[in-house]
N, C-alpha and C positions, 0 to 999 in steps of 0.2 A: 405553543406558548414557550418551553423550554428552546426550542430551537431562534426563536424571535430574541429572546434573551439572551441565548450564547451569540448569534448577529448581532446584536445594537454592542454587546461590550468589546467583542473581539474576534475581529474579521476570517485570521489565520484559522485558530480553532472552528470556528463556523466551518471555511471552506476543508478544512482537515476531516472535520465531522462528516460533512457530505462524499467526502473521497475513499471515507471508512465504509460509509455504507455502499456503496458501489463496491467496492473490493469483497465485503464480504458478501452481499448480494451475489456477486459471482461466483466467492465460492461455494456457497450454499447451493445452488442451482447444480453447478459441478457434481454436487452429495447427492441432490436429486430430490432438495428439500419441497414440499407440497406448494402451493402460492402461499396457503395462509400463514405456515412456519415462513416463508420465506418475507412475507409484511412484515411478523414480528421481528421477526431478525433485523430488516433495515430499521425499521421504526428503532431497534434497542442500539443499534450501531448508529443512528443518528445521534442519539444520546447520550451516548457513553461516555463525554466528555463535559457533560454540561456542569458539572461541579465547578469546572476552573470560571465560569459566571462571578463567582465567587471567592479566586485568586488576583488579590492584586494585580493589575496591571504591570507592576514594575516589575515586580516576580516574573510575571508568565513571558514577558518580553525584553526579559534581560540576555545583553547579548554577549557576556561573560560566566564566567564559572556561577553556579547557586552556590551561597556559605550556608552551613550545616542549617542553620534557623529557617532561611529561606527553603532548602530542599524539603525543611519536614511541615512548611506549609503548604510545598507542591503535594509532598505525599500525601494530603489531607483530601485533594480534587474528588477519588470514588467514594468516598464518604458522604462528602460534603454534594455528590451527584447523587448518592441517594435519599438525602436530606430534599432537595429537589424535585426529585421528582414524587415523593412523599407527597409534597403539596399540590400533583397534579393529580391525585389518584383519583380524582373525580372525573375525571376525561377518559377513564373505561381502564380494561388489563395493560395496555402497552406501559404504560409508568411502572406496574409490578414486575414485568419481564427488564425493564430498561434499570431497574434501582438494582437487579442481580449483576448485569451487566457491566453496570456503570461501578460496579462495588469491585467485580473479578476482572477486568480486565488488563490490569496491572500483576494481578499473579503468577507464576508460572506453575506449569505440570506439576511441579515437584513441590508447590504450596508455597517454595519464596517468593521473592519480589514483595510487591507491598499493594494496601495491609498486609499486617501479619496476618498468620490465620493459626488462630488460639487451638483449635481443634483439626482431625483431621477432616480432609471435606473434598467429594466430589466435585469437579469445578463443574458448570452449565457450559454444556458443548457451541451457545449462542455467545457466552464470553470467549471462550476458546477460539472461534473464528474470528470473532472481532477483535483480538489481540494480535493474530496475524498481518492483519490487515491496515489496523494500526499501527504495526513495527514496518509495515511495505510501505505505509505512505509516509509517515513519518522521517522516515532515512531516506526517498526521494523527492522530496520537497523542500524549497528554499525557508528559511524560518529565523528569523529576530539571532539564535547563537549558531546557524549552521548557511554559511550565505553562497556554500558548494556544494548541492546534492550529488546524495553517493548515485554513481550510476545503477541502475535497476536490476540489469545483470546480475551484479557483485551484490549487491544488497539480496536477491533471493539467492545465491550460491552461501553469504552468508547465515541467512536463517536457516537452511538446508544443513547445512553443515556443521555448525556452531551450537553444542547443547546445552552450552550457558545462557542461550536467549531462552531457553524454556516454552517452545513453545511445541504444539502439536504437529510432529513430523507429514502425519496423515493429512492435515490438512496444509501443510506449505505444501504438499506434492501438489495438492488439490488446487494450489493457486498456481503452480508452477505449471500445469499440465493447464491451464486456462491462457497466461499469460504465453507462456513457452516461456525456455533459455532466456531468448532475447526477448522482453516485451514490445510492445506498439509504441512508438516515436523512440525507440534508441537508435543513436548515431554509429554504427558501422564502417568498418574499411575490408574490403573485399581483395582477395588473392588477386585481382585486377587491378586493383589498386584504385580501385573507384570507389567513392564514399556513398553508402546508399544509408536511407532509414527503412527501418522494421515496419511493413505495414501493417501485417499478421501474421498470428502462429501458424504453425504447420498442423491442418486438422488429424495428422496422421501423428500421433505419439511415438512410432517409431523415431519421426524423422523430426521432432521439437525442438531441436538444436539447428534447424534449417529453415528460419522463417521466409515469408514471403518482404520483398523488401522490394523502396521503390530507389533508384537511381538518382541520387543527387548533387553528384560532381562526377567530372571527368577523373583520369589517374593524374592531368594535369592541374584538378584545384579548379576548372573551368564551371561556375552550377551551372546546373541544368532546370529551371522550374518545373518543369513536369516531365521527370525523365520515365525510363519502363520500367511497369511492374516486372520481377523478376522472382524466380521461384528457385531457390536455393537445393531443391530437393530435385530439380533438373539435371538430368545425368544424361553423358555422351553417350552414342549405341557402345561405346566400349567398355560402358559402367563407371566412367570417371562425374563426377562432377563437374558444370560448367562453371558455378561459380563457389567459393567457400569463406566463411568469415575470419578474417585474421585478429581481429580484435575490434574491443569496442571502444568508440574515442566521444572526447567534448563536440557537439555540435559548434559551437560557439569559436572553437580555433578557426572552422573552416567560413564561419559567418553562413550559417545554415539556422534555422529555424524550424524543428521540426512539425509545429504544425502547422505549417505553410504546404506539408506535402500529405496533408488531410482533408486539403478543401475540396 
């Protein structure tokens, strides 16, 4: 029902929701969560945004700065999610687990961000993950004030690194050691000077900076629609590497799409 209702008012949030819980789904698996923790965990990362149901549209899809009135209507969403799903509590536990969720997932480690929190307080390690995973999709995804996502790369090097986002180190490695370095459909340029995409991590943590990547242009710019899988963690009999990542770039310079090299 909640989720029916975050669809009919606003699509973005809808599909964001769904991409929260995929991400933290994943990383909860990573943790080595049970099925059943790992039901509530999506079921609660499904919902943890349901509050903006009840954010103005012009608010939630404004594609300018928020003024001071407008932000502390946004900051009102986990509140106003757990007012929400208050009224679902007859549909079994997942509303109790999803109203802590939908309340913490704006907080950080350290109790800032928003709400306040009056007291001091244990955060629920199900909000904890679904915060991550919210700040991953969130900074790679197209949206109403952000019409360049950050590449995926740089977005976990900065949650890694940056202890002003406050979030749980232990589990961004958790998503990082899922993902790898380089995630699935990032745009690549290779020491060959050929543009390949990320097909998958490297299952060896050693080598997660060396994903498996498929070939998608020439070093001339020439695509290739279904070029070779290539395994970056391929080394010469002399211990060199065959191929290495020089950087990561816009699919869209080179007129690549990368999930065209998914099908």
């Amino acid at each position: 029902v909640g989720l029916t209702t975050l669809r009919d008012y606003d699509e973005y949030t809808f599909t964001h929701s769904v991409n929260v819980c995929i991400f933290a789904v994943t990383i909860g698996r990573r943790l080595g969560l049970s099925k059943l923790q790992l039901f509530d965990l999506g079921m609660a990362a499904l919902l943890h945004d349901v509050g903006k149901s009840r954010i103005p549209l012009d608010i939630l899809n404004k594609t300018g700065g928020l003024s001071d009135d407008e932000w502390r209507i946004m900051q009102a969403h986990p509140w106003l999610g757990v007012l929400t799903l208050f009224g679902l509590r007859g549909y079994g536990e997942i509303p109790y687990r999803g109203m802590i969720v939908a309340y913490e997932h704006h907080m950080k480690t350290d109790l800032t961000g928003y709400p306040k929190s009056l007291r001091s307080r244990q955060l629920s390690v199900f909000s904890k993950i679904v915060a991550v995973a919210d700040g991953f999709d969130a900074a790679t995804t197209r949206r109403a004030y952000q019409t360049t996502p950050i590449q995926p790369d740089q977005v976990l090097r900065e949650m890694w690194t940056n202890p002003r986002r406050g979030l749980d180190p232990v589990l961004v490695k958790a998503l990082i050691n899922v993902l790898g370095v380089y995630p699935v459909g990032t745009c690549v340029i290779l020491d060959s000077y050929e543009i390949a995409v990320v097909h998958s991590a490297n299952p060896d943590l050693a080598q997660i900076h060396r994903p498996v990547v498929r070939v998608a242009a020439t070093p001339e710019g020439a695509l290739i629609p279904a070029g070779p899988l290539v395994n970056l963690a391929e080394q010469t009999p002399d211990g060199n590497y065959v191929r290495s990542i020089i950087k990561v770039s816009d699919p869209a310079k080179y007129g690549i799409d990368p999930a065209q090299y998914f099908v």
